[in-house]
C-alpha positions as CSV (number, residue, x, y, z in Angstrom):
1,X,-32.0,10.7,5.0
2,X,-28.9,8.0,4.8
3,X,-30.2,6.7,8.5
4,X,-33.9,6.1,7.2
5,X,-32.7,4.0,4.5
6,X,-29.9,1.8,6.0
7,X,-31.9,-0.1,8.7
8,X,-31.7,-3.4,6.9
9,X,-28.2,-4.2,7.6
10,X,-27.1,-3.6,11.7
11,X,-23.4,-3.5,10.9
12,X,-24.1,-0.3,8.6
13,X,-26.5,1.4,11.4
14,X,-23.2,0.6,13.5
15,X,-21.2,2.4,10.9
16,X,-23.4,5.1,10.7
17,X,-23.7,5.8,14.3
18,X,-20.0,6.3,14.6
19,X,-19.5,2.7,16.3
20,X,-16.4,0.1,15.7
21,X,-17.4,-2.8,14.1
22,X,-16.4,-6.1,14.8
23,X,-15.5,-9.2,12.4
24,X,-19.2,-10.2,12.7
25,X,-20.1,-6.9,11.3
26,X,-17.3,-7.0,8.9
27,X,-18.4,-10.5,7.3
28,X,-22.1,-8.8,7.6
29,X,-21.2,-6.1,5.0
30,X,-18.2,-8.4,3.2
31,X,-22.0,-10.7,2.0
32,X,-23.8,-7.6,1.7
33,X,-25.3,-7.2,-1.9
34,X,-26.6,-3.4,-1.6
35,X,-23.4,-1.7,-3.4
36,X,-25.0,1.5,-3.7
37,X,-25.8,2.2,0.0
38,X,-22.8,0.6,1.3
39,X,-20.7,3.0,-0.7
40,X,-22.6,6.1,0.2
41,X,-22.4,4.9,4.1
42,X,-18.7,4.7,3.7
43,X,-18.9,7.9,1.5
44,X,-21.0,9.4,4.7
45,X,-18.2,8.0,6.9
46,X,-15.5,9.8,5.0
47,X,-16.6,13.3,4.9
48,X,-17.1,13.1,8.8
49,X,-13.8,12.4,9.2
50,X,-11.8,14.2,6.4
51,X,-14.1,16.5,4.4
52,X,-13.7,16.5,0.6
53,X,-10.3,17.1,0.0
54,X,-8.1,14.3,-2.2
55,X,-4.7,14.0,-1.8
56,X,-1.7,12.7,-4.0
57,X,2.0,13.0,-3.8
58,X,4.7,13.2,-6.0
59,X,6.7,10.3,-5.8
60,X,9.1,8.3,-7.7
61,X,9.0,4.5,-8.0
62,X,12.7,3.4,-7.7
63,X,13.5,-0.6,-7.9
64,X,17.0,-1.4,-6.8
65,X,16.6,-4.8,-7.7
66,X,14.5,-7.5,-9.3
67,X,16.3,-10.4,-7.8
68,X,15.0,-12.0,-5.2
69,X,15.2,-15.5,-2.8
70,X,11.8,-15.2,-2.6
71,X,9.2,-16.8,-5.3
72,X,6.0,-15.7,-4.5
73,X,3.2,-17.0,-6.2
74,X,1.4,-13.9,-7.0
75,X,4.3,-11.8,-8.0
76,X,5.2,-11.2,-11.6
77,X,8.2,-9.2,-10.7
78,X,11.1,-11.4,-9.1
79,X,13.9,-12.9,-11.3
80,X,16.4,-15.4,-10.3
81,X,20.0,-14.3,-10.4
82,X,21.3,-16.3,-13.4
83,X,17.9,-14.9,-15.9
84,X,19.0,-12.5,-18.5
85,X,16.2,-9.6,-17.6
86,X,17.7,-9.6,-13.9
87,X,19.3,-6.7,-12.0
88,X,21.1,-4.7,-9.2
89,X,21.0,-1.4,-9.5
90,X,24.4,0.1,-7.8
91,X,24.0,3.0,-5.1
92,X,25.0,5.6,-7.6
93,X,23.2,4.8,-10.5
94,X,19.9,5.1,-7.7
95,X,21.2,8.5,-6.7
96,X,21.4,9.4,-10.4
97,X,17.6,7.9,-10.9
98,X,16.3,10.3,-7.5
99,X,18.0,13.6,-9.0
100,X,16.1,12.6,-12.0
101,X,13.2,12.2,-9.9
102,X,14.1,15.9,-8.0
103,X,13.9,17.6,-11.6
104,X,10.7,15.8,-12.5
105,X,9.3,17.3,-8.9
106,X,9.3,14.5,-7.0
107,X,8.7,14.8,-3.0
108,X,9.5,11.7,-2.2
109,X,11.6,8.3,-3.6
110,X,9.7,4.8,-2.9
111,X,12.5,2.2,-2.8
112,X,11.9,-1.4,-2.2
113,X,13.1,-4.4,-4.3
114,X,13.9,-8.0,-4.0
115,X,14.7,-10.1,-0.9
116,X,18.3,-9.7,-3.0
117,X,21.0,-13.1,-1.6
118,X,24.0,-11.4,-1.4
119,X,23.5,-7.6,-0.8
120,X,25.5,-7.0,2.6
121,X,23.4,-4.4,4.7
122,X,26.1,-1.7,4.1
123,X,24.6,-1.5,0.4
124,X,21.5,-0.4,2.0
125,X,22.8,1.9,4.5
126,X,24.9,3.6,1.9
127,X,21.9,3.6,-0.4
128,X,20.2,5.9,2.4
129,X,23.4,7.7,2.9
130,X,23.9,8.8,-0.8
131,X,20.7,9.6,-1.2
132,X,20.0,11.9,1.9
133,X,23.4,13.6,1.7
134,X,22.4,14.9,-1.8
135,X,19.2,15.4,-1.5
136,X,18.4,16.4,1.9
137,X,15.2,17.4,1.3
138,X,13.3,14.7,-0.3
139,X,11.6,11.7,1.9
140,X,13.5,8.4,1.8
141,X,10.3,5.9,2.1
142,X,12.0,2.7,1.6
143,X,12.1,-1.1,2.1
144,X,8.8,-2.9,3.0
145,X,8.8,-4.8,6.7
146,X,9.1,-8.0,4.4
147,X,12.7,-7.2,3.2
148,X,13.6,-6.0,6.9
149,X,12.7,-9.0,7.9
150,X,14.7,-11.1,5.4
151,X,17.5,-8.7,6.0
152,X,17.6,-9.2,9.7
153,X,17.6,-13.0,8.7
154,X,20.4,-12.7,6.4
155,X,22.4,-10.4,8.2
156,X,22.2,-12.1,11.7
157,X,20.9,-8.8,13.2
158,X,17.8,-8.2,14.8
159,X,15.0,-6.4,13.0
160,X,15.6,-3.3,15.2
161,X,19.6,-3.2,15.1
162,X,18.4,-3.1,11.1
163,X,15.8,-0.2,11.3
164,X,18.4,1.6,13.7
165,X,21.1,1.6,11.2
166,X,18.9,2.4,8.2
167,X,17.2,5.3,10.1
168,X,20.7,6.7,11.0
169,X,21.9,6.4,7.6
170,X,18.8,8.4,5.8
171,X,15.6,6.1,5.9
172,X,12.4,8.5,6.9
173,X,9.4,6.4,6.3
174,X,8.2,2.5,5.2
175,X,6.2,1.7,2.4
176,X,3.3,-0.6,3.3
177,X,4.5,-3.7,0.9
178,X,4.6,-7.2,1.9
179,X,1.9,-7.4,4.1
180,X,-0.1,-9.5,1.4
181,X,-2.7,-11.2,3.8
182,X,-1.9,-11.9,7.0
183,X,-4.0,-15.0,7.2
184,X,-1.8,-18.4,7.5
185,X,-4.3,-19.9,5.6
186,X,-4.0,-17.8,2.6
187,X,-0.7,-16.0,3.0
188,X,1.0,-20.0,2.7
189,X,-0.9,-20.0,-1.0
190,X,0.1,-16.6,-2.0
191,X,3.6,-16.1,-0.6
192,X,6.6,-18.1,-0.6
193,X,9.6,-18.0,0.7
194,X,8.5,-14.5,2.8
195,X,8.0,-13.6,6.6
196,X,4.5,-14.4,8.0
197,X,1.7,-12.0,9.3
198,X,2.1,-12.0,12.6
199,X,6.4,-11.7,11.3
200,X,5.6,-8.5,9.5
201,X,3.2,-6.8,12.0
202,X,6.0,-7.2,14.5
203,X,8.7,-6.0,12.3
204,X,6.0,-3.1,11.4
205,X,5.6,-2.0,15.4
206,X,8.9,-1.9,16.3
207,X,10.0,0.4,13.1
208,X,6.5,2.9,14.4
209,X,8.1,2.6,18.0
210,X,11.6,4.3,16.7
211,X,9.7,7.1,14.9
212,X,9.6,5.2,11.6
213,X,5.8,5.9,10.4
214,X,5.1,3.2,7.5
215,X,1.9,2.9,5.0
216,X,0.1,-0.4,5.2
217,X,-1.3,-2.8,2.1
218,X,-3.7,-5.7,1.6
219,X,-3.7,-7.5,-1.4
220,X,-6.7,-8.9,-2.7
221,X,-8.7,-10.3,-5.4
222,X,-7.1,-13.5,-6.0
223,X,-8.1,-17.1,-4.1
224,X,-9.0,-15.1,-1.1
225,X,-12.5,-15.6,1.5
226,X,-14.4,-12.8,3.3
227,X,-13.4,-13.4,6.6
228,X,-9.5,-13.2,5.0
229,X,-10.1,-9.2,4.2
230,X,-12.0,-9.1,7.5
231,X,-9.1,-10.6,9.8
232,X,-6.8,-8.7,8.0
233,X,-8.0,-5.2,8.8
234,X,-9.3,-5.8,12.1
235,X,-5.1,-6.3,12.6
236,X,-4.1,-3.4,11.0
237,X,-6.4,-1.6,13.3
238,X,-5.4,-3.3,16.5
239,X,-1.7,-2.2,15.5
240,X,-2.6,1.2,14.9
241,X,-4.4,1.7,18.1
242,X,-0.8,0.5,19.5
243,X,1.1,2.6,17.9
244,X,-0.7,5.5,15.6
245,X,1.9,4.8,13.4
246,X,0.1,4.0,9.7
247,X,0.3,6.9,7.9
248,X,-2.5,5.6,4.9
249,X,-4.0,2.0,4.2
250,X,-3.9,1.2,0.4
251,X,-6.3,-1.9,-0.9
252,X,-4.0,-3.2,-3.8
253,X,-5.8,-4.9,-6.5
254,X,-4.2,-8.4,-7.7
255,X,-3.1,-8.4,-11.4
256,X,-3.0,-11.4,-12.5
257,X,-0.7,-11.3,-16.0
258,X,2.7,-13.5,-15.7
259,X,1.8,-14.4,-12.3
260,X,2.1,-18.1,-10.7
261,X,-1.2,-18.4,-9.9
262,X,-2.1,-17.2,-13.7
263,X,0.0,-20.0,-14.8
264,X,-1.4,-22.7,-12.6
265,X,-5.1,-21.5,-13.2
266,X,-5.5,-20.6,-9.7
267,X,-7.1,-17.6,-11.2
268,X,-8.0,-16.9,-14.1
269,X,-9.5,-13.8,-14.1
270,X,-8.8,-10.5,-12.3
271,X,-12.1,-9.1,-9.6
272,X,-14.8,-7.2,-10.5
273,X,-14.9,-4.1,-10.0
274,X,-18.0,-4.2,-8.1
275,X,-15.6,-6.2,-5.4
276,X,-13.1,-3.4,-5.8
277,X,-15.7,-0.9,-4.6
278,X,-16.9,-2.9,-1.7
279,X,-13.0,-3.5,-0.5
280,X,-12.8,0.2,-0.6
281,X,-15.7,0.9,0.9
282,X,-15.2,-2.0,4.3
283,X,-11.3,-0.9,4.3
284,X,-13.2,2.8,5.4
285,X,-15.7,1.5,7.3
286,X,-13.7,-1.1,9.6
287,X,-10.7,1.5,9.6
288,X,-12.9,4.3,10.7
289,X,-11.7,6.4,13.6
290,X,-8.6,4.7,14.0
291,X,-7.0,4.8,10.7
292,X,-8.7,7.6,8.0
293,X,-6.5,7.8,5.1
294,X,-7.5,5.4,2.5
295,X,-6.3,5.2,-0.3
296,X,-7.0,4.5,-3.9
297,X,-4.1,2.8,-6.0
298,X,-5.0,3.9,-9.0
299,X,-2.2,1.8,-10.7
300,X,-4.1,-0.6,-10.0
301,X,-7.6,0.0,-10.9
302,X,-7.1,2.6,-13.8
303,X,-8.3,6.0,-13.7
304,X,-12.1,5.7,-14.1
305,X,-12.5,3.0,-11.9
306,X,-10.2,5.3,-9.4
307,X,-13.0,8.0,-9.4
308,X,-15.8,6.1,-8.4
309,X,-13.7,3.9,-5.7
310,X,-13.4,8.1,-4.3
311,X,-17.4,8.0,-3.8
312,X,-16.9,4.8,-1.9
313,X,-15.0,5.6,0.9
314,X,-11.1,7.0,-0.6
315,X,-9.6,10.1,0.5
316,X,-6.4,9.7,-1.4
317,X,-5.2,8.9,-4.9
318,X,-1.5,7.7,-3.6
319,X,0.9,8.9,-6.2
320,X,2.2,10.1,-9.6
321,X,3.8,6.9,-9.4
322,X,7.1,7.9,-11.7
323,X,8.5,4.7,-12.7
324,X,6.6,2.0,-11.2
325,X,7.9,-1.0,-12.7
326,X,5.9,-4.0,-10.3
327,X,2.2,-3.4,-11.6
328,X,4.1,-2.5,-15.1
329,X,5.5,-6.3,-14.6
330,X,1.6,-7.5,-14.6
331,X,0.7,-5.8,-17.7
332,X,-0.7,-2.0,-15.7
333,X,0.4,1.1,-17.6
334,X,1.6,3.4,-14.9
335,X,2.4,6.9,-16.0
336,X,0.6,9.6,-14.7
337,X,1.0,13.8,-13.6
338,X,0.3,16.1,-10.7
339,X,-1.9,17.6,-13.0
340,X,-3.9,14.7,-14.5
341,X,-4.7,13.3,-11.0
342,X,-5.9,17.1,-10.2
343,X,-8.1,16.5,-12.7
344,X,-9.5,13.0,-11.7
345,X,-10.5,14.6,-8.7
346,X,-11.9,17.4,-9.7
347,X,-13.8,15.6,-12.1
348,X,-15.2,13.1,-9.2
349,X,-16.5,16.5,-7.8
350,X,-14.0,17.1,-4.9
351,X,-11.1,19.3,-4.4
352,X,-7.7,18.2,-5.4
353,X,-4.3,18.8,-3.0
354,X,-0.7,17.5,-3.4
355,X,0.6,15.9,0.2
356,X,3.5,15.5,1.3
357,X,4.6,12.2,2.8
358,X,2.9,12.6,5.8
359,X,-0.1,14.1,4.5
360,X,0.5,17.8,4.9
361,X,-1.2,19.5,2.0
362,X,1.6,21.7,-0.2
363,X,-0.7,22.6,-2.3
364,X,-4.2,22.8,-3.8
365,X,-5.9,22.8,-7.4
């Protein structure tokens, strides 16, 4: 039925018939005005390749610190050191804040923080070290490819003498932070003060080629063109062919609220939701075969908007999301429960599971 009513648009017989698609195609369906059929051919796409369960994990947000050389334009997290709301949190009071997390049922801690000055990389690596000697049994998914980077710059080590050290000392996976848009010409209007692209996909490789499996983000919504969201996960799926390495892909929505490019009027409103669907839907379609776990943040969106974004091409909801302070920076409430995402799903008309890191289902609802 879905086959006699695409022919239309090429790039979604393409999709259809189980083919990669190229940018071409990509920019085909990025100007494609047909919502409704390109989210049921991603829909389509996603039940061939992971059925109808959705996943979440139990995972606590930890910051360690809000302070940061960087001063990215679409951020509306960072502090400088000398502001009054500024922090560093000290390896113990994190270890404190993950057996909090333990009792609350957490699987797994998601650190990341600033691009902090001063931190020496023995703060890290005794971060790890606290953490994994108390808790053995939780995933330590920490530090976005960005901050390796800056670490390896401020440190005078290379990027894989860091990731050694930090996998030695605890560190079991990467969140996928940092990777923005990979685009020069966008990422220079978006970051500053942060590694490039083609600086993070490298960073990103040679954690996957010690055994270091990572997420992977694109952030979008803002001053951004088609062909930037096309470009952007035609790389992520050239790395993964490399390396198999991306656990999940999660589209993260721009929120605009205390940001630089808020303040400047660079934007002044966030995307439509309409463009959230169709970001969800090509992140499944250009992604397909090579990297099938997307995911919806639903942080980001909100819960209602999460559902439907689950009949466009998602597979996963992330996270409970336990103290998530950057989207709480831009004005995002972001408290939620094993149980209430159970319910989003099951509402959406699919079957709930809580994953592990790795996606290994621990249970379902």
């Amino acid at each position: 039925m879905l086959e006699q009513l695409v022919g239309e648009s090429q790039a979604l017989d393409r999709a259809l018939s189980g083919e990669e698609l190229s940018f071409n195609d990509g920019m085909e369906l990025m100007n494609y005005d047909n919502l409704h059929m390109l989210g049921a051919v991603a829909d389509n796409s996603r039940k061939k390749l992971v059925g109808d369960i959705v996943t979440f994990t139990s995972s606590y947000y930890l910051n360690y610190t809000n302070i940061c050389a960087a001063s990215c334009q679409m951020c509306a997290f960072y502090r400088k050191g000398n502001e009054d709301d500024a922090y560093t949190l000290t390896p113990e009071q994190i270890e404190k804040r993950v057996a909090l997390a333990k009792q609350m049922g957490a699987t797994e801690v998601h650190i990341v923080g600033g691009f902090h000055p001063k931190a020496p990389l023995d703060y890290y690596e005794y971060m790890m070290r606290i953490i994994k000697s108390n808790h053995p049994e939780l995933n330590i998914k920490a530090f976005t490819a960005a901050e390796i980077f800056y670490l390896s710059k401020l440190t005078k080590n290379s990027v894989k003498e860091i990731l050694s050290r930090l996998k030695d000392a605890g560190l079991d996976s990467m969140p996928g932070g940092g990777a923005e848009l990979f685009h020069p010409d966008i990422r220079s209007k978006i970051v500053r003060g942060k590694c490039s692209g083609e600086e993070w996909l490298d960073t990103i490789e040679q954690a996957h080629n010690l055994g270091i499996k990572s997420n992977c983000t694109m952030l979008y919504g803002h001053i951004e063109k088609p062909e930037h969201i096309i470009d952007h996960l035609i790389k992520i799926r050239d790395l993964q062919k490399k390396t198999n390495g991306f656990i999940t892909f999660i589209p993260l929505k721009f929120s605009l609220d205390n940001t630089e490019l808020e303040q400047e009027k660079q934007v002044t409103h966030e995307c439509s939701s309409v463009y959230d669907l169709k970001v969800i839907a090509l992140s499944r379609l250009m992604l397909a075969g090579v990297l099938n776990n997307i995911s919806v943040y639903w942080v980001a969106y909100g819960k209602k908007l999460a559902q439907v974004a689950l009949a466009n091409g998602g597979n996963d909801l992330v996270g409970t999301a336990f103290s998530e302070e950057i989207y709480r920076a831009a004005g995002k409430p972001t408290n939620s429960s094993i149980l209430e995402l159970a319910n989003i799903v099951k509402e959406s008309g699919r079957i709930p599971a809580q994953r592990d890191t790795f996606f290994k289902i621990l249970k379902k609802f």
